[in-house]
C-alpha positions as CSV (number, residue, x, y, z in Angstrom):
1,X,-0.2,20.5,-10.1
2,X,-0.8,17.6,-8.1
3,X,0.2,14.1,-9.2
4,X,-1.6,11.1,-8.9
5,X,0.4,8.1,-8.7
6,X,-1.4,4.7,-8.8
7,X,-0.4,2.1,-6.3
8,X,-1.2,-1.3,-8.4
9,X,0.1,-3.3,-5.3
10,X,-3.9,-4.9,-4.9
11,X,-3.7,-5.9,-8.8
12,X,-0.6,-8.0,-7.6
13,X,-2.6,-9.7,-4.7
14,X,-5.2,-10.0,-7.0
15,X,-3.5,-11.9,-9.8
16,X,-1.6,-13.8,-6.8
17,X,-4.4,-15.2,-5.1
18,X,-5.2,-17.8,-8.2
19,X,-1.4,-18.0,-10.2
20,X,-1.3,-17.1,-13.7
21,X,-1.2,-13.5,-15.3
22,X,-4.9,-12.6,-14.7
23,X,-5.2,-9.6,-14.0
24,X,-1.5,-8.3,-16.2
25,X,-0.2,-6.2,-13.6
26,X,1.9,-4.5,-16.3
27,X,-1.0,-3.9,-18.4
28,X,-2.9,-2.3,-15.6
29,X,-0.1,0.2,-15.5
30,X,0.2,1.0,-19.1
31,X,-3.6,1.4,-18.7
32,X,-3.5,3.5,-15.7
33,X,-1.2,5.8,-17.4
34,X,-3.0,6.0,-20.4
35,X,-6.3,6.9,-18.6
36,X,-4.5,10.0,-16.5
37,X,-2.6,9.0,-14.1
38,X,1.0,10.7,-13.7
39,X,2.8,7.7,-11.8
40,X,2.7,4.3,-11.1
41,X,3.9,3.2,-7.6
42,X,4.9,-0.4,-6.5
43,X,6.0,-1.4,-2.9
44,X,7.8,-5.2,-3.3
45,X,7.8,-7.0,0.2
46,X,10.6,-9.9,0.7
47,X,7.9,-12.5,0.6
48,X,6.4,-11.3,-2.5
49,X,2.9,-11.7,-1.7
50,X,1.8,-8.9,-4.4
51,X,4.0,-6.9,-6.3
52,X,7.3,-9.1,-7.1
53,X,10.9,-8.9,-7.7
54,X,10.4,-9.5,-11.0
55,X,7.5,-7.2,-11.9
56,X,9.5,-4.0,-11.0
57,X,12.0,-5.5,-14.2
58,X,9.1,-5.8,-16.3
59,X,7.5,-2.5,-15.5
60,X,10.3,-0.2,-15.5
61,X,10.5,0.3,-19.7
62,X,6.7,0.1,-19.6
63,X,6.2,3.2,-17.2
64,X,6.5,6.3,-19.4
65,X,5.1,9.0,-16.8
66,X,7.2,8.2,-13.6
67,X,8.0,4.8,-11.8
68,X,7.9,5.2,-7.8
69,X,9.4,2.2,-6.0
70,X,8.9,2.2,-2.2
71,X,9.7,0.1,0.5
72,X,11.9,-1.0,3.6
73,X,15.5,-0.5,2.2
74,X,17.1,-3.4,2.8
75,X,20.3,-4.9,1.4
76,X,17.8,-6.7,-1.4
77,X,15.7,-4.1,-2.2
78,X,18.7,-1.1,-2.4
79,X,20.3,-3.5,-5.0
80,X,16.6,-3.6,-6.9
81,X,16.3,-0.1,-6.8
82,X,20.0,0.7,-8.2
83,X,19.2,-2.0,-10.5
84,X,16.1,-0.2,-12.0
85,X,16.9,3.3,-11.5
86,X,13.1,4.9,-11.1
87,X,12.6,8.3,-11.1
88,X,11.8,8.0,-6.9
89,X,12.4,5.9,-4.1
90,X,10.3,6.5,-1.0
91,X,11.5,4.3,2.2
92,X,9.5,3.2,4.7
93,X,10.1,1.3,7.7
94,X,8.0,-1.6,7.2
95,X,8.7,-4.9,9.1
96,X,9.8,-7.7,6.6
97,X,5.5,-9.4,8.1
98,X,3.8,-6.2,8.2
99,X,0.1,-5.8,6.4
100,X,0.9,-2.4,5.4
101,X,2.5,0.9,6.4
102,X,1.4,2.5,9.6
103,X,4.2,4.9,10.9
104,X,6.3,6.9,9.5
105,X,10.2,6.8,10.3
106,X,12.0,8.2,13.5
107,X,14.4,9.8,11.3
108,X,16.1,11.4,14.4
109,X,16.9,7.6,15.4
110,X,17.8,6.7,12.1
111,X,19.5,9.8,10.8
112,X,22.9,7.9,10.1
113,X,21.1,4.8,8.5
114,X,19.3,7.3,6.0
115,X,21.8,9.9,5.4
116,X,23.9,7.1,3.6
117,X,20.9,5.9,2.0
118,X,20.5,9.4,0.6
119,X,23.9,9.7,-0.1
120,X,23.9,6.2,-2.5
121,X,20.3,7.3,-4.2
122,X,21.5,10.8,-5.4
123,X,24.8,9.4,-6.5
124,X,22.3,7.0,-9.1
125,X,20.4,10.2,-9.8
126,X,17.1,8.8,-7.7
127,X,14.9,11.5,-6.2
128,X,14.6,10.1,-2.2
129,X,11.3,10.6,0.1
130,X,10.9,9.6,3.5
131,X,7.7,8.3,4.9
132,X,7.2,10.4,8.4
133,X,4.3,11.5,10.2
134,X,3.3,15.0,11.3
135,X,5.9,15.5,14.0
136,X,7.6,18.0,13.2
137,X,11.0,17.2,14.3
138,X,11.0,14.3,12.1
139,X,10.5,16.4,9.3
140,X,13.7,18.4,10.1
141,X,15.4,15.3,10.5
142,X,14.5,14.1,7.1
143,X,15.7,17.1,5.8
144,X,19.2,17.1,7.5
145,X,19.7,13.5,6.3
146,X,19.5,15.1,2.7
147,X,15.8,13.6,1.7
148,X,14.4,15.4,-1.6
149,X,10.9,14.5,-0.1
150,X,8.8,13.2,2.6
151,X,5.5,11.7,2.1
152,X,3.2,12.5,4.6
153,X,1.1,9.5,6.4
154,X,-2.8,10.1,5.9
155,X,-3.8,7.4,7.7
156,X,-4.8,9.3,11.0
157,X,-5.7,12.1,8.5
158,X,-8.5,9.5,6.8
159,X,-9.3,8.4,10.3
160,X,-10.6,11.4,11.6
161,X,-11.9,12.9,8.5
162,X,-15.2,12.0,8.6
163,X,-16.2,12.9,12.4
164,X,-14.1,16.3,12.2
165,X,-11.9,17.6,8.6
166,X,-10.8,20.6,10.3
167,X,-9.0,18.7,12.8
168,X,-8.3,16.0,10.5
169,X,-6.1,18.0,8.4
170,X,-4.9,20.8,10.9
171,X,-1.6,18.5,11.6
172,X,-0.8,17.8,8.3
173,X,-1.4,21.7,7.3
174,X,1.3,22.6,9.6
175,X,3.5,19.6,8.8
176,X,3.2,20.4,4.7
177,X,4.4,24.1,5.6
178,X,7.6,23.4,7.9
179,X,7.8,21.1,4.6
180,X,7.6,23.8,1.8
181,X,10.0,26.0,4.2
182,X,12.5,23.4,4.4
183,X,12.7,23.5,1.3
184,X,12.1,19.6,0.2
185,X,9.2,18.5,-2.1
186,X,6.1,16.7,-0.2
187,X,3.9,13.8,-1.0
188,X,1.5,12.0,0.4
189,X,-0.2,8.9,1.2
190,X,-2.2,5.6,3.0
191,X,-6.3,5.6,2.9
192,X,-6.5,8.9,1.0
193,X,-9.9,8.3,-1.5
194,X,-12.6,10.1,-3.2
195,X,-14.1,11.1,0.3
196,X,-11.1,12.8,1.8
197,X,-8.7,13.5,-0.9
198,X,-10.1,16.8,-2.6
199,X,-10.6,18.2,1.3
200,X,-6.8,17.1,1.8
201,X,-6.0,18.9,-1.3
202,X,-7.6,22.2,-0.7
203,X,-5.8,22.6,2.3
204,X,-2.2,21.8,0.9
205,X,-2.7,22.5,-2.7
206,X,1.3,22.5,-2.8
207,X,1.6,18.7,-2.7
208,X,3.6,17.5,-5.3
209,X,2.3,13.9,-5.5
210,X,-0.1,11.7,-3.6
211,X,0.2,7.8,-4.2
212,X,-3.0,6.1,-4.0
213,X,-4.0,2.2,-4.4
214,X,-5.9,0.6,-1.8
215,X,-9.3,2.9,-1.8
216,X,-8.7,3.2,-5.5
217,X,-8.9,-0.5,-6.6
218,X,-11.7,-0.7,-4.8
219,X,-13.4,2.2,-6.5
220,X,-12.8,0.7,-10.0
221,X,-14.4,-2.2,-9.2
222,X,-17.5,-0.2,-9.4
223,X,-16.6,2.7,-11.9
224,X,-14.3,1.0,-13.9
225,X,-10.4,1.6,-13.8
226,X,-10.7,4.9,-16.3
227,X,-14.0,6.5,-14.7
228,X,-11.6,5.6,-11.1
229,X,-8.2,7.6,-12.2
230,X,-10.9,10.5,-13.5
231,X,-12.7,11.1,-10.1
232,X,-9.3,11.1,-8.7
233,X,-7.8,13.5,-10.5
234,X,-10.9,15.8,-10.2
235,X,-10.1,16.2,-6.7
236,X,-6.6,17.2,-7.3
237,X,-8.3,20.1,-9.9
């Protein structure tokens, strides 16, 4: 079965935007569990502009399904993570200004840098993912630095989905299997939503987890945060 993992990132921003507690970004994710979903994912950037420091504190007793933290691992965020043990860690290699993710890592490059990293995760008993993209050789790079997972980058997925899904999704096919026979776990994630992600899904039902916030704040606004996280999981079915 695939996960869904809620990204409450935007209900940061949100609640950021005018001060105060309104909307409780810890609430939303006791909610968010209670209404289906399997995992709550939060991505703190050093200038704190949604989810803070301090939120990943508050939420880690609060999340009873499993707590993802991801983010670029420096000094400050390694100590977070070790601080607040969650059951995964998934690095990306953000720039401390970026908007959002867009690339995976050039694990080849970095191999050293992330083999530690690895290396200091499993000693604390934290299952690791790598973001990458579809090139394959990063994959087996990830792998040989001892990642548990990689989380695959929709983005070009979402992209071309809607002009041509076979073509869309042929990459990320062949990615997911070099995954599976490499033995690590897969995820994915960035602009999957209700259009794309049961397509996604029937093509690589083996995905262990796909993490999901953007397009799915947006839904709820509409449908309501329960109706949301149950048209989600639907396409995961």
């Amino acid at each position: 079965m695939t996960k869904l993992s809620v990204n409450i990132n935007k209900v940061a921003t949100l609640r950021n935007a005018r001060g105060g507690n309104n909307p409780n970004v810890a609430q939303v994710a006791v909610d968010c569990e209670a209404y289906g979903a399997e995992g709550i994912t939060v991505h703190p950037r050093p200038d704190e502009r949604h989810i803070r420091y301090a939120d990943v504190y508050t939420l880690r007793p609060l999340v009873k399904t499993e707590f993802n933290i991801e983010g670029y691992p420096s000094k400050e965020f390694v100590d977070l993570v070790l601080k607040v043990k969650p059951h995964q860690v998934t690095l990306v290699p953000d720039a401390p200004d970026q908007i959002t993710s867009n690339a995976g890592w050039d694990t080849k490059t970095n191999l050293a840098f992330l083999t530690e990293l690895m290396d200091v995760f499993d000693e604390a008993g934290i299952r690791t993912s790598i973001f990458v993209g579809t090139d394959i050789p990063m994959i087996e790079y990830a792998a040989k630095a001892g990642a548990d997972r990689v989380e695959l980058y929709t983005e070009p997925y979402a992209s071309l989905y809607p002009k041509n899904p076979e073509a869309a999704v042929a990459p990320f096919v062949e990615a997911a299997k070099v995954v599976r026979k490499l033995g690590m776990g897969l995820n994915a994630g960035h602009d999957l939503s209700l259009a794309n992600l049961k397509y996604f899904h029937d093509n690589i039902p083996w995905v262990d987890e796909v993490s999901i916030g953007h397009a799915l704040i947006c839904d709820a606004l509409y449908l309501g945060l329960k109706k949301t996280i149950e048209e989600y999981k639907k396409c995961l079915h």
